[in-house]
C-alpha positions as CSV (number, residue, x, y, z in Angstrom):
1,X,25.6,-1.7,1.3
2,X,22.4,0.0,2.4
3,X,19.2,-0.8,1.4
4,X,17.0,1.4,-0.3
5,X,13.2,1.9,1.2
6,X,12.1,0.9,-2.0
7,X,13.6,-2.8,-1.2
8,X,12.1,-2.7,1.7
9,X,8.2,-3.1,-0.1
10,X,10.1,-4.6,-2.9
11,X,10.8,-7.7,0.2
12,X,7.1,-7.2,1.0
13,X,5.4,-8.7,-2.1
14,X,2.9,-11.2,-1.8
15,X,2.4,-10.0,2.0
16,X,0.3,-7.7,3.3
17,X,0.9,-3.8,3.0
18,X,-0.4,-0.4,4.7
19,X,-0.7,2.6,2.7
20,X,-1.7,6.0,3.9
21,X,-2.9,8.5,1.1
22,X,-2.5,12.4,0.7
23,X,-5.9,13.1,0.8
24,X,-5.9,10.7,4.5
25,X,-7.5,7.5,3.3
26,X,-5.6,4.5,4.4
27,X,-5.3,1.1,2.0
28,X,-4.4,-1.9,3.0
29,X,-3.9,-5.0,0.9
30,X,-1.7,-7.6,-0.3
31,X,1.2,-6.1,-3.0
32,X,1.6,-7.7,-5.9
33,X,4.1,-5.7,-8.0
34,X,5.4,-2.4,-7.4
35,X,7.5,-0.1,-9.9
36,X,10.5,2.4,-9.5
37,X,7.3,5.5,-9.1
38,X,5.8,3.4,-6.5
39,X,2.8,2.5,-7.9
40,X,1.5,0.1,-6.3
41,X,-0.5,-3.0,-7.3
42,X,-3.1,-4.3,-4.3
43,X,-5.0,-7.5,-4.2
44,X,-7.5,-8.2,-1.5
45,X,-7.8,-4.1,-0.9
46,X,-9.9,-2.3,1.7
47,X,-9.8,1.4,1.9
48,X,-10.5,2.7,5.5
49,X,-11.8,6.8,5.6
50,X,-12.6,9.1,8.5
51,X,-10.5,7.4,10.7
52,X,-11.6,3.6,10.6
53,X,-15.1,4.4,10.2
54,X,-15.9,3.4,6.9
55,X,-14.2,0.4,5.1
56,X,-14.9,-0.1,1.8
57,X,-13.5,-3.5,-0.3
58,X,-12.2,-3.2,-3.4
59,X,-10.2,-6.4,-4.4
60,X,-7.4,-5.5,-7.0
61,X,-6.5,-1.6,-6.7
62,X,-3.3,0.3,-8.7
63,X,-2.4,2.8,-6.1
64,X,-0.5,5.4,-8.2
65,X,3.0,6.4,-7.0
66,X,2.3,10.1,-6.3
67,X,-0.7,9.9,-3.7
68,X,1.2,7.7,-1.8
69,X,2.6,9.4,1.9
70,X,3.7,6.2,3.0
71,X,3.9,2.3,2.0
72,X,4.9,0.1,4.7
73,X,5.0,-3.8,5.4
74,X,2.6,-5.0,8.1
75,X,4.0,-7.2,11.0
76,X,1.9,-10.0,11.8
């Protein structure tokens, strides 16, 4: 049976996550709990704009489900 890409971050909790926005701001974090609209919960969260210029930390984040572009684990 095939995986859905949903299992794949479902896999991913408690490790650390990339998340690229619609309006191009890029999160990364550790996820905590995700649901079946993709929100996503983010601990330890920093939000990179203009291209990795400016990083901003904001700790826990909900990342709602329909901003989202993509949500992918990060390989270490």
């Amino acid at each position: 049976m095939t995986d859905r890409p949903i299992d794949a971050l479902d896999r991913a909790k408690g490790k650390k996550v990339i998340i690229k926005l619609k309006n191009g701001e890029e999160v990364t974090g550790v996820l905590k709990a995700l649901d079946l609209h993709l929100n996503l919960w983010i601990d330890e969260a920093e939000v990179t704009k203009n291209g990795g210029e400016n990083k901003l930390k904001l700790g826990t984040l909900l990342v709602r489900g329909d901003t989202i572009v993509y949500a992918s684990p990060v390989q270490v």
